[in-house]
N, C-alpha and C positions, 0 to 999 in steps of 0.2 A: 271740788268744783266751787268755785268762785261765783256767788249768784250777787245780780246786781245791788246794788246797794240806793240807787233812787229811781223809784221806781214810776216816779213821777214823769222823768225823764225817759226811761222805757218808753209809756205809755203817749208820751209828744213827738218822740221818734219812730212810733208806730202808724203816728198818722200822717209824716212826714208824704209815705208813697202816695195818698188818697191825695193829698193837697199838690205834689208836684205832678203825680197821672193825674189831677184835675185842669192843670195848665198844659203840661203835656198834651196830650190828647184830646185836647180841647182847644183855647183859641192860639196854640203856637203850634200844633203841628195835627190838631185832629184831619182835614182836609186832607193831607198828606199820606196820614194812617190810612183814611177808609179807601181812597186814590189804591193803594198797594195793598189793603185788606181783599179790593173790588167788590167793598159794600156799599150802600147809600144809608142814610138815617134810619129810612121808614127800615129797611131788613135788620138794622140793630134793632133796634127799639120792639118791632115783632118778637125775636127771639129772649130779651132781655129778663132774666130773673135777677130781681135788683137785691134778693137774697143771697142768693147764693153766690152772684160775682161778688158783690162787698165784701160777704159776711166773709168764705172764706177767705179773699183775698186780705182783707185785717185778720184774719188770724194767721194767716202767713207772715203779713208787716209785723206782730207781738212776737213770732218769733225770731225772725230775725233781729230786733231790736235788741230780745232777751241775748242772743248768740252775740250779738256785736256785745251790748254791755260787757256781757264777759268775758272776752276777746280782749278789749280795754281796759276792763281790770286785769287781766290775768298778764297783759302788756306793762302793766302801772303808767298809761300814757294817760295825761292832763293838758293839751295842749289841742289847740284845733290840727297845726299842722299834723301831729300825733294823731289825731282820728280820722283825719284826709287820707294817710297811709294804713290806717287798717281797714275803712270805707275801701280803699284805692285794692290792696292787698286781696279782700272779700274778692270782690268783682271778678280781679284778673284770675282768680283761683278758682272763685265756681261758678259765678254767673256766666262769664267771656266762655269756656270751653262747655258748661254743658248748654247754653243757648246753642253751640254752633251744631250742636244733634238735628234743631230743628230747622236748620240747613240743609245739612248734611243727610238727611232720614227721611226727611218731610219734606222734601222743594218747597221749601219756604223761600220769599224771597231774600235773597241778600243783602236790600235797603228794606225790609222790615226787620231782620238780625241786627242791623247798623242803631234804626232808629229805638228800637226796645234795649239794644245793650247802652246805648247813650243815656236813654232814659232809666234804666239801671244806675249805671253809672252816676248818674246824678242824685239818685235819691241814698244811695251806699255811704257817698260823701258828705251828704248833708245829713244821713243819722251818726256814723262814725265824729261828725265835727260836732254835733250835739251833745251824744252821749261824753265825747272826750272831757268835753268843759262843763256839764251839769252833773256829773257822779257826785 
């Protein structure tokens, strides 16, 4: 196993999802989210443990960042393009099909599958372009 080698870099690409789910879901598409969630502020905010979405959700972003580092070392890819395609690769391989369970399983809606795999999407390629060029 090929364990990252800066882990500096790990650790900036883990916080990559909190900073782009902060814009995200917030002043470029939050209104949109709750619109298709069919919440208001006040029932997020009610229900909110600011522990436990964080906390696990950063330890989810630590390992995925871990799994990408070594994905790109184990790639030997040094290049942004290079990390866009294993960002890009990630995505289409486990994010894209098992999101579509909660589709598929859950009458979820369809433009919230759309707007959560974009924003996937986005933050995949922007750790993968990180990690590429900071190892």
């Amino acid at each position: 196993m090929l364990m990252p080698s800066n882990w500096i870099a790990v650790i900036a690409a883990a916080l990559l999802p909190m900073l782009i789910g902060f814009l995200w879901y917030g002043p470029l598409f939050g209104k949109k989210w709750m619109e298709l969630m069919e919440l208001t502020e006040e029932e997020i905010r009610a229900d909110f443990n600011a522990a436990k979405s964080y906390g696990v959700s950063m330890i989810g972003a630590f390992l995925t960042a871990v799994v990408m580092a070594m994905l790109i070392g184990f790639a030997d890819v040094s290049s942004v393009v290079g990390g866009l395609g294993i960002g890009l690769a990630c995505w289409a391989g486990f994010y894209l099909p098992f999101g579509w369970q909660s589709v598929a399983f859950e009458n979820k809606k369809m433009a919230l599958y759309v707007m959560s795999m974009c924003y996937n999407l986005t933050v995949l390629l922007a750790m993968g372009a990180l990690l590429a060029v900071w190892q």
